[in-house]
N, C-alpha and C positions, 0 to 999 in steps of 0.2 A: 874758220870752218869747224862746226861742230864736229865731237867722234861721232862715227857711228852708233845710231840708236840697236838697243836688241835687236834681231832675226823677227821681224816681226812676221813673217809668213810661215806656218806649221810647217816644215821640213817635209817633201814628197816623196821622196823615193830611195830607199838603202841605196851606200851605193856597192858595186861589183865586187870591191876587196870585201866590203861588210857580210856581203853575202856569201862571200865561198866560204867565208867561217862559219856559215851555219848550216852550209848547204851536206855536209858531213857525209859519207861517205859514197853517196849516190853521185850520180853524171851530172857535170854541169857543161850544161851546153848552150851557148850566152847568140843572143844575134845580133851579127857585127854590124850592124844601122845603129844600135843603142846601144853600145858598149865600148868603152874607152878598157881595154883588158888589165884589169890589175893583178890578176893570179895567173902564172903562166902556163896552170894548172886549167885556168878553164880553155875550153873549146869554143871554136867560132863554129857556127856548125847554121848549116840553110834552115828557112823557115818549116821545112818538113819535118826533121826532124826536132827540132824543138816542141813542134807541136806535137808529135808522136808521144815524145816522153810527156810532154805535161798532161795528156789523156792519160796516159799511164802513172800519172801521181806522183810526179816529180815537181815539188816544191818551186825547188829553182827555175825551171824551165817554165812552171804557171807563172810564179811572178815577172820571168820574161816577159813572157807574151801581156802579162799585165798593164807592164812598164810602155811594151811598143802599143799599147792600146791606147793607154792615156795620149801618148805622142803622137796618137794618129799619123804613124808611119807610112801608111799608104790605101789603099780603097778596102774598105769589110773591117776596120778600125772602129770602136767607139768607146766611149766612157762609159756604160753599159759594159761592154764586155771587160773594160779593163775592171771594172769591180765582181763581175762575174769570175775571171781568174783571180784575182783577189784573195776571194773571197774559199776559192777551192784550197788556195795554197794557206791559208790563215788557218782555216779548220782542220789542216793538218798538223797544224802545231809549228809553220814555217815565219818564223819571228819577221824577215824585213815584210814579206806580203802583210801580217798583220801591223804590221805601220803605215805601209801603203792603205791598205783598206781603212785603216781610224783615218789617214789623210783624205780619203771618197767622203767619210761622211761627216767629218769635218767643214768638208768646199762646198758637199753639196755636189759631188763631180760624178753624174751616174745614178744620184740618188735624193732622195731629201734631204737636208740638213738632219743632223741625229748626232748629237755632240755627246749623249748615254751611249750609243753603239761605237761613238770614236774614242771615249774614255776607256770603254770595256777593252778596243783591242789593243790601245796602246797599253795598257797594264797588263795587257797579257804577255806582251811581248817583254815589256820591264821585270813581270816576272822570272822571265826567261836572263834579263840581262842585256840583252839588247840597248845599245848606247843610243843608238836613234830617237829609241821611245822615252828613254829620261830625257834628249833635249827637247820634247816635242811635251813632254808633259812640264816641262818648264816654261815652254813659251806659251802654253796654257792660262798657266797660273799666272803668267807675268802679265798678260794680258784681260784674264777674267773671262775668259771665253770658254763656256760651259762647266764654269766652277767660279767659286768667290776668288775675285783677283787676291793672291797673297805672296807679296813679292819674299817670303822667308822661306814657305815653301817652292816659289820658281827657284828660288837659288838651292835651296837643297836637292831640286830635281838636275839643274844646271851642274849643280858639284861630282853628283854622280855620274854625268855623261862627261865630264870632263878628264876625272879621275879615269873612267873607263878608255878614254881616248879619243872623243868626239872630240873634231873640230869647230865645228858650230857651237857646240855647248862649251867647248874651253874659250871661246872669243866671249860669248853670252856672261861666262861666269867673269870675265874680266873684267867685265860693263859694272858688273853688278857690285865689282870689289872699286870700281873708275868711279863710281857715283854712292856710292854707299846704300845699295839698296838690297835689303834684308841679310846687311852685316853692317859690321864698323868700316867704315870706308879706308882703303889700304890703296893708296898710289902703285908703289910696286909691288904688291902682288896681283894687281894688275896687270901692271907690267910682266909679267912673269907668265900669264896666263895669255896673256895676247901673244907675248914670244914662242909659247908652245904651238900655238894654234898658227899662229904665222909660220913659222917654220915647218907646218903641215901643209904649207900653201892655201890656207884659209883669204881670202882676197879683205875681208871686213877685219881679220885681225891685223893682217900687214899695213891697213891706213890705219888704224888707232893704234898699232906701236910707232909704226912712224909718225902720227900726230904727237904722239910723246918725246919722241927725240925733238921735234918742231919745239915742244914745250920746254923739255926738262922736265917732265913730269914722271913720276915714278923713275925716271933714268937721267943719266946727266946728258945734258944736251949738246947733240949732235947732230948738226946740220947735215952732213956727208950721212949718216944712217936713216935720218927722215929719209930723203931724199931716194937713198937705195931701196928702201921700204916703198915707199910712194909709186916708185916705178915697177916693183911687182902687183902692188895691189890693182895699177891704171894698168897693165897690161893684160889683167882679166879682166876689164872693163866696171873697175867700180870708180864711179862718177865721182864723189867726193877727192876721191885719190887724184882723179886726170884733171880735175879743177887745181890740187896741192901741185902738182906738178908743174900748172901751167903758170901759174903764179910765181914759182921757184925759177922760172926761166925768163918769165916778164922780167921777176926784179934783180938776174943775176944773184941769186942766192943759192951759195956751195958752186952753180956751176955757171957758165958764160951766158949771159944775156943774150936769149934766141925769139927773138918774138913772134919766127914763123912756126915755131916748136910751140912756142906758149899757147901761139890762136889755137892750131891744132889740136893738142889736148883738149884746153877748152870750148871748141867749137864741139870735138866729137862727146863731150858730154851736153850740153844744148840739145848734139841731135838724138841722145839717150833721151832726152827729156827732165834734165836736172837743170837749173836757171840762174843756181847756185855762182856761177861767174860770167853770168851775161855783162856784167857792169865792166867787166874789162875786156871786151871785144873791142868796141869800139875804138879803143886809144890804141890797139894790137895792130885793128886791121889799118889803119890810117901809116901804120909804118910801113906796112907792107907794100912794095912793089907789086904790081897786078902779078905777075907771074908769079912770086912768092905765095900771093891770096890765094890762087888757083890751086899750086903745090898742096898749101894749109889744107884748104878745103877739101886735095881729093884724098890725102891723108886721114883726115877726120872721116871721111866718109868709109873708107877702106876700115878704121879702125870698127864705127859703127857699126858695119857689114859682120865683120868678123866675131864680133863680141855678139851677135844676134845668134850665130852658129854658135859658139860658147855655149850660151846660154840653153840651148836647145839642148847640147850633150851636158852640161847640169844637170836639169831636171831629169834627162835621161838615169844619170846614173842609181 
């Protein structure tokens, strides 16, 4: 199983802790459908009043309502307005909306493509400091999408958001040091960059440190730490991981040969839509007792289920 490739999808939305840093002296007052609360500083507060304050030109509270717009949280939602709030809280000088809005006209979400009007906000927000926007102008560069792809400057954009304490851009800048792309290639300090980001609960860092203990690569290897790794990363639902897992239990490796535990992983990535360990279902389920298959499968399905809600408060944040 390959590591993880870069973040390839422009990063959507600051998330909640990002924003009460900038939200600086004014109310924040967050709506608890789209908010997983990381300051205990902000407030859960009804949709009325959130809406009052962001009439009233509060940053925080437009990008709220920005945030439940794109999520189309419920009827009088749309992508439209989640750029129209956007777009209020950005011209205020509020760094996460101006990331969110270079993310509108980046997708195209609400608006035409305009990859000038997504450069300009994301630099404005970088000017500001903002850690979002350096990895979001690194996955830019590393990509070549609305600038000449130049993998020395994604890494120098990556370094800064890492330094600053992004998760995504400290996992990104691991890659970059894992394959040597626009530096000299350095195993462990790779290593060393996935472990931050992992240890931030980054889900794409925790399967390429643990594909490194699987290796010995940048670290000495250790089967029991893949292993521990691999199981944070598939319990956010990253596919690659829950395929590493299932394999680890197919063949009795570090822990007891469980081949209802193996299908299961691997089936609930299948039903993500990764294919990446379809080749070993078949020998998995042939062991399995019907009742065991049935078990497998409704686990797999429970787990898809779950990572689908995940996934939703992701983007959310």
């Amino acid at each position: 199983m390959k590591k993880q490739n870069v973040m390839a999808a422009v990063a959507l939305l600051a998330v909640v802790g990002m924003e009460g840093a900038w939200a600086g002296a004014q109310t924040q007052c967050s709506l608890a459908v789209i908010t997983r609360q990381a300051d205990r500083n902000t407030q859960i507060c009804d949709l009325a009043t959130v809406r009052r304050l962001a009439k009233d030109g509060h940053g925080f509270e437009q990008n709220q309502l920005g945030i439940a717009s794109i999520l189309a949280v419920g009827p009088g939602y749309s992508q439209k307005d989640a750029l129209a709030w956007f777009e209020r809280a950005a011209h205020r000088g509020y760094a996460p909306a101006q990331v969110n809005l270079a993310v509108m006209y980046l997708n195209g979400w609400g608006t035409a493509v305009n990859y000038g009007a997504g450069l300009q906000w994301l630099h404005a927000a970088a000017d500001q400091r903002f850690p979002r926007a350096y990895y979001n102008l690194g996955l830019l560069y590393f990509e070549g999408k609305g600038v000449r792809q130049d993998h020395y400057e994604a890494f120098r954009w990556f370094e800064k958001g890492a330094q600053a304490g992004d998760s995504a851009a400290q996992t990104n800048l691991g890659y970059m040091y894992d394959r040597g792309l626009g530096c000299t290639r350095n195993v462990a300090t790779a290593a060393l960059w996935y472990r931050k980001a992992a240890e931030a609960g980054n889900p794409l860092a925790e399967n390429d440190l643990a594909d490194m203990y699987l290796k010995g690569e940048g670290v000495a290897q250790d089967g029991n730490a893949a292993f521990a790794w691999f199981q944070k990363a598939a319990a956010q639902g990253h596919t690659g991981a829950r395929i590493q897992l299932g394999e680890m239990y197919a063949d009795g490796r570090v822990t007891p040969k469980d081949p209802e535990a193996a299908y299961a992983w691997i089936r609930a990535s299948q039903l993500a839509g990764d294919p990446r360990g379809n080749d070993r279902l078949p020998a998995l389920k042939k062991a399995l007792t019907e009742k065991q298959l049935a078990e497998a499968e409704e686990q797999a399905s429970r787990m898809q289920q779950g990572e689908q809600t995940l996934a939703a408060m992701r983007f959310a944040q």
